[in-house]
N, C-alpha and C positions, 0 to 999 in steps of 0.2 A: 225205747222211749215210752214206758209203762205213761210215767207222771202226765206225759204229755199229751196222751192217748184222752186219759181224765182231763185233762184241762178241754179240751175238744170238744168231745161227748159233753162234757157240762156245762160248759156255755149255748151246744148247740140246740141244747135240750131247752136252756131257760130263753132261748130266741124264740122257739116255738111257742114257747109255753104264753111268752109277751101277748104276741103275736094275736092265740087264740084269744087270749081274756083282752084285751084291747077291742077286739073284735065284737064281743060276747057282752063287752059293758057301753060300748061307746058306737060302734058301730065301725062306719069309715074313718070318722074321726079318730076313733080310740086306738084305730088298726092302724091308721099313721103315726100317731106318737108311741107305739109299740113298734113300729117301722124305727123309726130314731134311735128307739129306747136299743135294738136290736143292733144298731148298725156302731154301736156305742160300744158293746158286749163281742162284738166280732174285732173292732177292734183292741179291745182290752184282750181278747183271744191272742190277738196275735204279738204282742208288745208281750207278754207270759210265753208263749214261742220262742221269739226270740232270749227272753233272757234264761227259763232252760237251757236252750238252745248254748249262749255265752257258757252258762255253767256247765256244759258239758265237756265242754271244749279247753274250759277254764281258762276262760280269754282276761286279759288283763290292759287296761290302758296304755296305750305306750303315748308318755308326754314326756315334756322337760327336755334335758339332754338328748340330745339326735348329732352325733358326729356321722350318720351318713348322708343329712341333707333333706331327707324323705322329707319331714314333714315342713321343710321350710318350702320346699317347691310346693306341695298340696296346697298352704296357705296363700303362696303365690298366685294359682292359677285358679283357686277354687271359685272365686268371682267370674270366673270367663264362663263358666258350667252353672252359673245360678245356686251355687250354696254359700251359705252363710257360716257355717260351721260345718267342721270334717273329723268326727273320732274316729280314733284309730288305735286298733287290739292286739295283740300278742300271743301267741299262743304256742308251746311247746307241741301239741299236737300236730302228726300229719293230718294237714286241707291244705285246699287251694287258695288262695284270697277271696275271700268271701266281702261279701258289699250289700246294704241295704236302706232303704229311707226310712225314718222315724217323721220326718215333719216333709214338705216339699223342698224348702232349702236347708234342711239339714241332713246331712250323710256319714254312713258307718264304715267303715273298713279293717275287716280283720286279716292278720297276715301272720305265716307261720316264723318262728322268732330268726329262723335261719334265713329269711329269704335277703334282707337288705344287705347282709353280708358276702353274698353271693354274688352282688351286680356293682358293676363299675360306677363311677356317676354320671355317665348318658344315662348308662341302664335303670338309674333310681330316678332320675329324670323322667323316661320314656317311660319307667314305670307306673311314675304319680299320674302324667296326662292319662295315659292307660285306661288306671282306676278310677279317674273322673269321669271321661269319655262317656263308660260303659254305668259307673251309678248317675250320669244324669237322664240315660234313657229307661232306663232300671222302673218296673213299675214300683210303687208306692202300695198297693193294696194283689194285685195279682200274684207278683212274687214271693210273697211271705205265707199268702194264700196255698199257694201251691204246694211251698216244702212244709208246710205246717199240716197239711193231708199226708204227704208222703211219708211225714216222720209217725203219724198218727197210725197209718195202716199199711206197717212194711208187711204185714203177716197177710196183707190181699194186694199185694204188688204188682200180681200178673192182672187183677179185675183194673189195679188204680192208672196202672200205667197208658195206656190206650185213652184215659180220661183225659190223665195232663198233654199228654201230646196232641191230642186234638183243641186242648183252654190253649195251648203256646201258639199251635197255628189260626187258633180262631183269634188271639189277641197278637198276632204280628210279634212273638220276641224272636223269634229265627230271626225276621229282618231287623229286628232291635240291634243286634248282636252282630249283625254282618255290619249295620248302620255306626254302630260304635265305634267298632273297629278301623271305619272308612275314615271316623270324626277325629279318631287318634292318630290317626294319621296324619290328616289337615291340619292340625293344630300342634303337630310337635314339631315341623320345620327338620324332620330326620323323612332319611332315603328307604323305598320302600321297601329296600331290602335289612334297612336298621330295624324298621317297625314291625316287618314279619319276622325276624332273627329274635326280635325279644319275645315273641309273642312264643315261637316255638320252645325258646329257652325255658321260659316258664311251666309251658306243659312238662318239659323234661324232667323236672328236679323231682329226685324222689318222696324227698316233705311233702308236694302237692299231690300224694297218691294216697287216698287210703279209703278203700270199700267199706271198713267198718263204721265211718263216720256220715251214716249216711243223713239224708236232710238238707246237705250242700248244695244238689243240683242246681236249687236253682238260683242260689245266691251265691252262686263261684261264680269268678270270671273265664273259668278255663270250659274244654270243651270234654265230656267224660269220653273216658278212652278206654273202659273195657264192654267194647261190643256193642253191634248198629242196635239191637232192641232197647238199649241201655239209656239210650241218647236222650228222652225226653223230651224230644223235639229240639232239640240244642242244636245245633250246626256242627261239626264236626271239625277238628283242627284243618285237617285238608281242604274243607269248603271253604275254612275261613281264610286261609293262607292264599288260597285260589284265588278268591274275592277282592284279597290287598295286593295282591303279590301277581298275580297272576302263572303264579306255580306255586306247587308245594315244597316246603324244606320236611317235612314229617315222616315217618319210615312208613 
């Protein structure tokens, strides 16, 4: 993620740069509208993130026609979760479902092109509440934050990683996540063993595997499954299954 490396570094650089000369011409004052000027540039930072990001993956719109239902349930329920609007992407690439906020009531959903094919129509049901559930507790500025470092500095991974797992436990998304999960629960009117069956189903499929795409951690729904250093403070399938279920269905 060369490109994205530069998009990082050079906006971080002209934050700084605000920052001082706001400082140096105006004082406090100057240093605060070079604060705004800043907070503007982080996130144009990250809105350039993500759409790399889309391009990499080369995610594409999925509207219009839907003989599986998916997006007429989305539409349905997206009012109960506080959004106004829900895009939703495509992508031949092995990921997980990946989900993110652009606005407070506006939400993203990417999904790999095989998944709705896969799931019955509880399953696309259980599915959509799912992905609302978990983008409405989803941060807004941390989340994007986060995989937008990771993608930036995979080549200091072992310095980066110990950083984000301590930003996840200092900002509560372990219990975001375990919290979502609960909220999917409550709100789909399915048995707690329907709700953990699709949750594990989804870890399983082999489309939502793939090490080389990295960047995802923390805008997937799923929990990473290769290895406890790995985790990024995520919760773990087991934890999470434990949490809804009160056992595990996971190997």
């Amino acid at each position: 993620m060369r490109a994205l490396t530069q998009v990082w570094f050079f906006f971080l650089a002209l934050t700084f740069l605000f920052l001082l000369l706001g400082f140096h011409l105006a004082g406090r004052a100057g240093l605060f509208i070079a604060f705004l000027v800043s907070v503007i540039l982080v996130y144009a930072t990250l809105q350039r993130g993500i759409t790399l990001f889309k391009k990499k993956l080369n995610a594409h719109e999925f509207s219009g026609n839907d003989p599986s239902g998916f997006l007429t349930e989305l539409n349905k329920n997206k009012l109960n979760f506080g959004f106004r609007k829900i895009y939703v992407y495509k992508t031949s690439h092995k990921t997980p479902p990946l989900i993110w906020k652009s606005k407070a009531n506006e939400g993203h959903i990417l999904l790999h092109e095989q998944l709705l094919d896969n799931l019955n129509t509880e399953e696309i049901r259980l599915s959509a509440l799912f992905l609302l559930a978990h983008l409405e507790n989803r941060s807004f500025l941390v989340t994007p934050i986060l995989s937008v470092i990771n993608q930036s500095l995979l080549n200091l991974k072992i310095l980066v990683l110990p950083v984000s797992i301590l930003i996840t436990t200092l900002f509560r998304i372990p219990r975001d996540i375990l919290e979502s999960d609960k909220k999917f629960k409550l709100t789909s009117d399915a048995s707690h063993h329907e709700t953990g069956y699709l949750i594990n189903k989804l870890h399983n499929f082999d489309f939502h595997h793939n090490k080389k795409v990295l960047g995802t951690e923390y805008f997937s729904v799923l929990s990473i499954s290769h290895g406890s250093l790995n985790q990024y403070g995520i919760p773990s399938l087991e934890s999470r299954l434990k949490h809804l279920m009160g056992f595990s269905l996971s190997k």
